[in-house]
C-alpha positions in Angstrom: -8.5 11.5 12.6 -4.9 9.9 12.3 -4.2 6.5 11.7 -5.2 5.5 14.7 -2.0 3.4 15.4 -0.8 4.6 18.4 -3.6 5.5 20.8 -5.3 2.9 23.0 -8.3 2.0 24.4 -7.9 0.5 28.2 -8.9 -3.0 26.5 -5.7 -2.8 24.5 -7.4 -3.0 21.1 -6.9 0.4 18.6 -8.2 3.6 18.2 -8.9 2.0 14.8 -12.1 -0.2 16.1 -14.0 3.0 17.4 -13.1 4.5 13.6 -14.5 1.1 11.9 -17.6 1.1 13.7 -18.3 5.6 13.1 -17.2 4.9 9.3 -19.5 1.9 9.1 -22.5 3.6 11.0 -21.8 6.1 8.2 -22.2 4.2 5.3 -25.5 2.5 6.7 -26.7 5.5 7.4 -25.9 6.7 3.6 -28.1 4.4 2.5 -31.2 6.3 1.5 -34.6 4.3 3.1 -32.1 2.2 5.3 -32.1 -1.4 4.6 -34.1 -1.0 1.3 -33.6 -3.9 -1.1 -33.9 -2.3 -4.3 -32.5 1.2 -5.1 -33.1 2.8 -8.8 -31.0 5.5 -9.8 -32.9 7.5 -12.2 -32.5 9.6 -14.9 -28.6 10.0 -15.5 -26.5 9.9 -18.4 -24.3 6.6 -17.9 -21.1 5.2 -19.0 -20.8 1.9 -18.5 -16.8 1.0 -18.4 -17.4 -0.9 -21.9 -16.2 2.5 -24.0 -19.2 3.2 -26.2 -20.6 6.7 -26.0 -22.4 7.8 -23.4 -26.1 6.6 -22.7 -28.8 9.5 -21.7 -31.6 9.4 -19.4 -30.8 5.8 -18.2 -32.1 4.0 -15.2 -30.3 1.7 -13.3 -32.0 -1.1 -10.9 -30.0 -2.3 -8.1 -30.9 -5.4 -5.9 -28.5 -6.5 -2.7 -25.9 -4.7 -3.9 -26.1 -6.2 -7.7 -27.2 -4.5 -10.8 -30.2 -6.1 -11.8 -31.2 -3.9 -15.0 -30.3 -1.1 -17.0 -32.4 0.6 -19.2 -33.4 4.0 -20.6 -36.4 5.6 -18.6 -40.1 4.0 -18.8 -37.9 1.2 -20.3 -37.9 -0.5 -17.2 -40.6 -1.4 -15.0 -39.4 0.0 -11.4 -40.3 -2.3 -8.3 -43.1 -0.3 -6.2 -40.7 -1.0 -3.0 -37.8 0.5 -4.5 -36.4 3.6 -3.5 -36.4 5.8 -6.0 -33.6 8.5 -6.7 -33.2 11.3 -9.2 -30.0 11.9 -10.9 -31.2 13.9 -13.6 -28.3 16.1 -14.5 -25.4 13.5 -13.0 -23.3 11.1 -15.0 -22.9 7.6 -14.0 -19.8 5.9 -14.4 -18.2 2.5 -12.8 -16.4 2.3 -9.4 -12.6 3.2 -10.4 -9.8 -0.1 -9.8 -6.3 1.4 -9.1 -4.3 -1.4 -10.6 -1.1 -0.4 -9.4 -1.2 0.1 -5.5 0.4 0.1 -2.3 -2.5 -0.1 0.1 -1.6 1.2 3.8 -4.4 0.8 6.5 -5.3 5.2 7.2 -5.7 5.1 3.2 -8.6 2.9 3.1 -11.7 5.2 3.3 -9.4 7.9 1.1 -10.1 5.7 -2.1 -13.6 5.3 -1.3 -14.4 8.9 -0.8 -12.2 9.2 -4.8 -14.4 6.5 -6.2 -11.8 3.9 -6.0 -13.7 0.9 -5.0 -11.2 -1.8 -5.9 -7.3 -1.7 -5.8 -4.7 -4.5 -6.8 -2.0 -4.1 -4.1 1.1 -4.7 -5.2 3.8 -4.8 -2.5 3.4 -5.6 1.1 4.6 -7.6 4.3 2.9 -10.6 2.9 1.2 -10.8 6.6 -0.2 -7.4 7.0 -1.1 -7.2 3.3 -3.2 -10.4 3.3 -5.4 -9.4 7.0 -6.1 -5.8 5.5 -7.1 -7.4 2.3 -9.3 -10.0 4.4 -11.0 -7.0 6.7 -11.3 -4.7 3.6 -13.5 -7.5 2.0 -15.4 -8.6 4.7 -16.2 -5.1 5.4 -14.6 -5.1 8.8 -12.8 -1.9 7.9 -14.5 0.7 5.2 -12.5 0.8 2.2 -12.0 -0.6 -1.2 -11.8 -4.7 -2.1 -8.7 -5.4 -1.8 -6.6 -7.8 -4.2 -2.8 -8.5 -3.3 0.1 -9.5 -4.3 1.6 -10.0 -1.0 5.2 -9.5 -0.6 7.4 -9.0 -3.9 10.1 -11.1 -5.3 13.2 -9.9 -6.0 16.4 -10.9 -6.7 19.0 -11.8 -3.9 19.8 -9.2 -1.3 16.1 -7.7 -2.2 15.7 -3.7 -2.4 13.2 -4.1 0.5 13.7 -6.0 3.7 10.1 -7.2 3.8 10.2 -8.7 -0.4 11.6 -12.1 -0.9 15.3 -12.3 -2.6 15.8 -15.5 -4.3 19.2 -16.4 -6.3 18.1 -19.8 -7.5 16.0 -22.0 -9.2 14.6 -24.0 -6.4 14.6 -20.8 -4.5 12.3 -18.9 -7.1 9.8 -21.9 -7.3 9.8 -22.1 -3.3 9.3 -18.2 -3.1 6.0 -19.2 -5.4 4.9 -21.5 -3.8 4.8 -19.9 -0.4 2.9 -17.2 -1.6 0.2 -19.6 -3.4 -0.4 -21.2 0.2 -0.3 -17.9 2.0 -3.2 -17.4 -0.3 -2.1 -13.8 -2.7 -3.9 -13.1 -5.9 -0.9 -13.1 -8.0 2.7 -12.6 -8.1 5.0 -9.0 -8.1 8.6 -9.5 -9.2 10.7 -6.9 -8.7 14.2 -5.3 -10.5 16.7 -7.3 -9.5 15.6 -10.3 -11.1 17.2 -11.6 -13.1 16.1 -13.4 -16.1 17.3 -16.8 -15.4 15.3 -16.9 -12.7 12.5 -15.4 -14.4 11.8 -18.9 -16.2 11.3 -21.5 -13.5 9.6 -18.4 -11.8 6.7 -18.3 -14.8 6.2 -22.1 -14.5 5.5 -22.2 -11.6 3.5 -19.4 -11.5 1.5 -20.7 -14.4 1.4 -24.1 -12.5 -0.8 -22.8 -9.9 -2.2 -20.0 -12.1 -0.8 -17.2 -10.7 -0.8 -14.2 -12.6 2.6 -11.8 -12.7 3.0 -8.6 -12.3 6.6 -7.2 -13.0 8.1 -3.7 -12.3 11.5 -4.8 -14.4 15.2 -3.7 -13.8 17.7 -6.5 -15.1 14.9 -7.7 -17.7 14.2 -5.9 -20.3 10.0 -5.4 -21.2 10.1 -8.1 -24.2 11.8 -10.7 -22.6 9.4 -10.7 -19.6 6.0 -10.4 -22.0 7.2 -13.2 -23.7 7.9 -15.2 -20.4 4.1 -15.0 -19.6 4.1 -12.0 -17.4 0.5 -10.2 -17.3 1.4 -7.0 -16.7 4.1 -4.3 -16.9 4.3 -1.9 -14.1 5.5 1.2 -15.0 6.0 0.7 -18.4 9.7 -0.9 -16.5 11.4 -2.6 -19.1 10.8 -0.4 -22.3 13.9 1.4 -22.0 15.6 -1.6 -22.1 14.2 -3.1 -24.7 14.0 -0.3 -27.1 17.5 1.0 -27.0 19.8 -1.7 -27.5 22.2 -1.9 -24.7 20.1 -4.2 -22.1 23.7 -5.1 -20.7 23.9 -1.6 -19.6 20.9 -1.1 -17.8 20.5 -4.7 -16.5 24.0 -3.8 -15.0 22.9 -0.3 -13.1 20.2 -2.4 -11.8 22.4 -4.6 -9.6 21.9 -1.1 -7.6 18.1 -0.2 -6.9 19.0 3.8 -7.1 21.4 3.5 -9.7 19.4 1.7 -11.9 16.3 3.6 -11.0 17.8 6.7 -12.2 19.3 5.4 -15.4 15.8 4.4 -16.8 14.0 7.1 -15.8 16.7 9.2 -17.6 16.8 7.0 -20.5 13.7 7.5 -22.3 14.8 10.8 -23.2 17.6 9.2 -25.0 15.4 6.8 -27.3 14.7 7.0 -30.9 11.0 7.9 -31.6 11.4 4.8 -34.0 12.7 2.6 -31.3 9.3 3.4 -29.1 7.3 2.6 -31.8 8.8 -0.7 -32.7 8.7 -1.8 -29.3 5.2 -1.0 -28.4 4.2 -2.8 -31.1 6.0 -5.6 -30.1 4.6 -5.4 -26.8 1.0 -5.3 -27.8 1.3 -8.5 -29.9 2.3 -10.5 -27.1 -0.9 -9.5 -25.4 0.7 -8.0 -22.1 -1.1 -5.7 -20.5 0.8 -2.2 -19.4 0.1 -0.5 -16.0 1.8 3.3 -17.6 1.9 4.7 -13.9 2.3 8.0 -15.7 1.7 10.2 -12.6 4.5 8.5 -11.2 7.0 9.7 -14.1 5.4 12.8 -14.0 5.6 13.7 -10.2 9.4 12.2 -10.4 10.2 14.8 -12.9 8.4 17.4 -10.1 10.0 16.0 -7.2 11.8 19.4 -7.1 8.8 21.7 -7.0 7.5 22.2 -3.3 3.9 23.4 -4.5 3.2 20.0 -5.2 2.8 19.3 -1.7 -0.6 21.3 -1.1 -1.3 20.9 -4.1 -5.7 19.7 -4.1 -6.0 16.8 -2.0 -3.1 16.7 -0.4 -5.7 17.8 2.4 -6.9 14.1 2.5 -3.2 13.1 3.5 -2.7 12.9 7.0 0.2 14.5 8.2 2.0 12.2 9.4 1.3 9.6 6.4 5.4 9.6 5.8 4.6 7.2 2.9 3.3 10.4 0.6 4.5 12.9 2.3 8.5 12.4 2.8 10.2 14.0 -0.4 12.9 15.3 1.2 14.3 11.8 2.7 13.6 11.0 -0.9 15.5 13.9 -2.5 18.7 12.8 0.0 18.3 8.8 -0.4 18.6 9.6 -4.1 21.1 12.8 -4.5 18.7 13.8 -7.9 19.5 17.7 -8.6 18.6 19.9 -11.3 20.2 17.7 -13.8 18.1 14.8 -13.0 14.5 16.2 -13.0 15.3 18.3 -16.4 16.4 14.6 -17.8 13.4 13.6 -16.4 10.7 15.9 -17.8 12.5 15.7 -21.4 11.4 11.8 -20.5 7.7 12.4 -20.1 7.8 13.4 -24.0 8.8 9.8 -24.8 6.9 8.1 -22.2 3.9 9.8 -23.5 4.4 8.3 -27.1 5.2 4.9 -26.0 1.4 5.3 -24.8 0.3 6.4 -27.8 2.0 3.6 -29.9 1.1 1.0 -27.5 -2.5 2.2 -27.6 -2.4 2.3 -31.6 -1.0 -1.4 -31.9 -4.4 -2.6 -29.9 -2.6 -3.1 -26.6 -4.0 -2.9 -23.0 -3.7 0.0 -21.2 -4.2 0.0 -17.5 -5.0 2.8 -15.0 -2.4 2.7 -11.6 -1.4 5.5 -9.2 1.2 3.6 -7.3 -0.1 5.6 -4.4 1.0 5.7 -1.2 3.9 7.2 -2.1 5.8 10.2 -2.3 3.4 12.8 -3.9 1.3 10.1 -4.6 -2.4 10.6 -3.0 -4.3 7.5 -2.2 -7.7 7.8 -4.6 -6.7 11.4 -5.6 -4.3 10.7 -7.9 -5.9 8.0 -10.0 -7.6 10.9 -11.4 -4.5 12.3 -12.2 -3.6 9.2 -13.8 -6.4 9.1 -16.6 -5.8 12.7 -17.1 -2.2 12.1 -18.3 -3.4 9.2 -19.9 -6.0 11.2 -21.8 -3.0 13.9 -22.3 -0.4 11.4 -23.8 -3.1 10.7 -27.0 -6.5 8.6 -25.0 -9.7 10.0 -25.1 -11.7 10.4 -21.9 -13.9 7.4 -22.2 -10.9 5.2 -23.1 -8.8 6.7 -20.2 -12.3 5.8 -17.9 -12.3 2.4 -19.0 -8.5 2.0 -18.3 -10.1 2.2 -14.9 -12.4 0.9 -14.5 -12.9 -2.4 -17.2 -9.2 -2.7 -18.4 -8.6 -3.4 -14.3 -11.4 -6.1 -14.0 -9.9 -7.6 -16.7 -6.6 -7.3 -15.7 -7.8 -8.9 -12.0 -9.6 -11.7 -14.0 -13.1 -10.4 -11.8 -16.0 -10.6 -14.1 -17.8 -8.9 -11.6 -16.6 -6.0 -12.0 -15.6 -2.9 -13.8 -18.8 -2.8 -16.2 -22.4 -0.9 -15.2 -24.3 -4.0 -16.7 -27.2 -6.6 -15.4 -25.3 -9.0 -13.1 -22.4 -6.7 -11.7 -21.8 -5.6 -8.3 -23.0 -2.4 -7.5 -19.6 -0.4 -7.6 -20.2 3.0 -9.2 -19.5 6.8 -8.9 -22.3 9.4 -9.2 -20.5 12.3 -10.6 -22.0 16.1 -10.9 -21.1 16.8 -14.5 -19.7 14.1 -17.6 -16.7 13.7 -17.9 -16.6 12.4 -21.9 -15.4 15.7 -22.9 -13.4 16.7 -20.1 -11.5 13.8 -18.1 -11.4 16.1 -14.8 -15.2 16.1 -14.3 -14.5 12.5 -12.4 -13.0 14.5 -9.7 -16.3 16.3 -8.9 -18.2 13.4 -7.5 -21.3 13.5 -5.9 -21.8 9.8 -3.9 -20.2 6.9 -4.5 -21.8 3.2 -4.0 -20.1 0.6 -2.8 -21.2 -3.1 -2.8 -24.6 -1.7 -3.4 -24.1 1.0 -0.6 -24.6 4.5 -1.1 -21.0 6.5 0.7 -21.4 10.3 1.1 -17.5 11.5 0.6 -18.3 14.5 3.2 -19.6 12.6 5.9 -16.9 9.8 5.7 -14.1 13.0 5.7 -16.1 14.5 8.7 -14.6 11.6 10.6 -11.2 12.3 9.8 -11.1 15.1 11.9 
């Protein structure tokens, strides 16, 4: 299957209806006794997103798509209507929640059939964001929920044609504004703001309680945290504030590339002191860091052609330019040898800010950044708790960076914990991955909303 954008059916509408309807035929379908009210998964070991050890022999009672109990077995009484399934020998964890994504319409069902049932978009034309987000959660197209930031802000003469530039006062608070009405989740601010604007930006945000997320350039990670921004993207900031010359870098940032390229080169140049100092900071302003570390890591790789078939790349359509162009990338930004060895001496600093941040008690945040180049829709999540688990987290603290860490971060209360009164999102997986993090990868089913998705059959309609 492509994207479906292009071919037409004589009525006008998309390729894309026909796909809705197979994929959503599919999913009923998936759901063993067809239309049965109450499911009980029997049997499995379970971790439940909280990050206490895993639970043997569990049952788990599901009623119109809500957890309803969760118990060990003859712990529970089971309902004689519901349809029983065993799971002895499978491990139970919650749905996955990208927090840091950019959501593009032939990626939908390719975080479903990864176990990523919710993502927090967090750049898009405000427009095209907002009607996917609205068909992803009314189930008009199969796919994650959807949370959105719309369309960034940015400072003026924005980095992107389709993010908002503001180079005022008035200007930030209208740019706010708009996007409260238009109905996003929260705001993204992007590197060429400036922190000026940054102020009358965070009132107003906080006046009509919208959260901010920030991937930073001319503001340096401290500044921001203390401004009332939720979340850092990327761990965008650190550099700046950990070595001392902000000038500098807020400077290079009046460039998108040039900046860019200084701070992901810069965190080789930091003192292992100056990470830990500022990570400490960090945590005790309550921020929550989004580490994006397969993003670092696939930057410092950019120059290594394997990683394009690399596994699950096969998901990737081929003409999905959005993961698959690293060549335009490789001559937008002129980075050679020099760059990606500056790079990869980075990881090794990035790694420890991790580490530090973790130690000091602060949030830590599972994103992929995905679609983008390298960057596998659903796929590369996983790879995103395995480097976490690799810079110093265990696996069940790189899970519920996830999967509870993201609920939290999305203020939904619903989600992100296997417990009595949460929606049914939740992975089935074929072996547990509390002592080896790559185990999520090998999943079994996936339920959605209380629907049970085989990943094989919703692939089958790819082709």
């Amino acid at each position: 299957m492509t994207d479906g954008r292009t071919a037409r059916r004589p009525d006008g509408r998309t390729r894309v209806w026909i796909t809705t309807v197979a994929l959503t035929s599919l999913v009923l379908a998936g759901c063993g006794g067809g239309g049965a009210r109450v499911i009980a998964l029997e049997g499995a070991t379970l971790i439940d997103g909280a990050g206490g050890p895993p639970k043997t022999d569990m049952v788990v009672l599901i009623r119109d798509g809500r957890i309803t109990a969760v118990a060990r077995v003859n712990d529970v009484a089971i309902p004689r209507n519901a349809e029983r399934i065993s799971l002895v020998g499978k491990t139970i964890i919650p749905g996955l929640i990208d927090a840091h994504a950019h959501v593009e319409r032939w990626a939908a069902s390719r975080y479903l059939v990864w176990g990523v049932t919710t993502v927090r978009d967090l750049h898009g034309a405000t427009d095209s964001a907002l009607a996917l987000k609205q068909d992803l959660n009314l189930g008009a197209v199969i796919g994650p929920r959807m949370f959105s930031a719309g369309a960034m802000i940015d400072g003026a003469r924005p980095t992107y044609p389709n993010a908002t530039g503001v180079g005022t006062a008035v200007e930030a608070r209208r740019a706010v504004d708009q996007r409260a009405v238009a109905g996003v989740d929260y705001i993204k601010i992007y590197t060429k703001l400036t922190p000026e604007l940054l102020r009358p930006l965070a009132e107003e945000a906080a006046t009509l309680r919208l959260p901010i997320a920030a991937h930073l350039g001319r503001i340096d990670a401290v500044t921001a945290a203390r401004a009332g921004v939720v979340s850092l993207e990327h761990m965008s900031g650190v550099v700046q504030a950990a070595s001392g010359n902000r000038a500098a870098y807020a400077r290079a940032h009046a460039s998108f590339l040039q900046g860019w390229t200084a701070e992901e080169q810069g965190w080789a140049a930091l003192d292992s002191a100056a990470v830990a100092r500022t990570a400490r900071t960090l945590a005790a302003t309550r921020v929550a860091i989004v580490p994006t570390l397969v993003v670092h890591e696939m930057l410092s790789r950019l120059d290594n052609p394997v990683l394009l078939s690399r596994p699950g790349m096969e998901d990737v359509p081929h003409n999905a330019a959005s993961v698959r162009s690293v060549p335009s990338l490789l001559r937008r930004t002129g980075w050679r040898t020099p760059q990606f060895e500056a790079f990869r001496r980075s990881r090794r600093r990035q790694d420890q800010f991790v580490r530090e941040f973790k130690r000091a008690g602060g949030a830590i945040v599972a994103g992929s950044d995905a679609a983008n180049q390298l960057l596998i829709p659903g796929y590369s999540l996983h790879e995103e708790m395995a480097l976490l688990v690799e810079a110093g987290l265990t696996p069940l603290e790189a899970i519920t960076a996830a999967t509870r860490r993201g609920a939290q971060l999305l203020r939904a209360d619903s989600l992100g914990l296997l417990t009595p009164g949460k929606v049914a999102d939740l992975i089935v997986l074929n072996a547990n991955p509390a002592s080896n993090i790559t185990a999520t990868r090998n999943i079994a089913w996936v339920m959605s909303r209380g629907r049970i998705i085989r990943p094989d059959s919703v692939r089958a309609t790819w082709r």
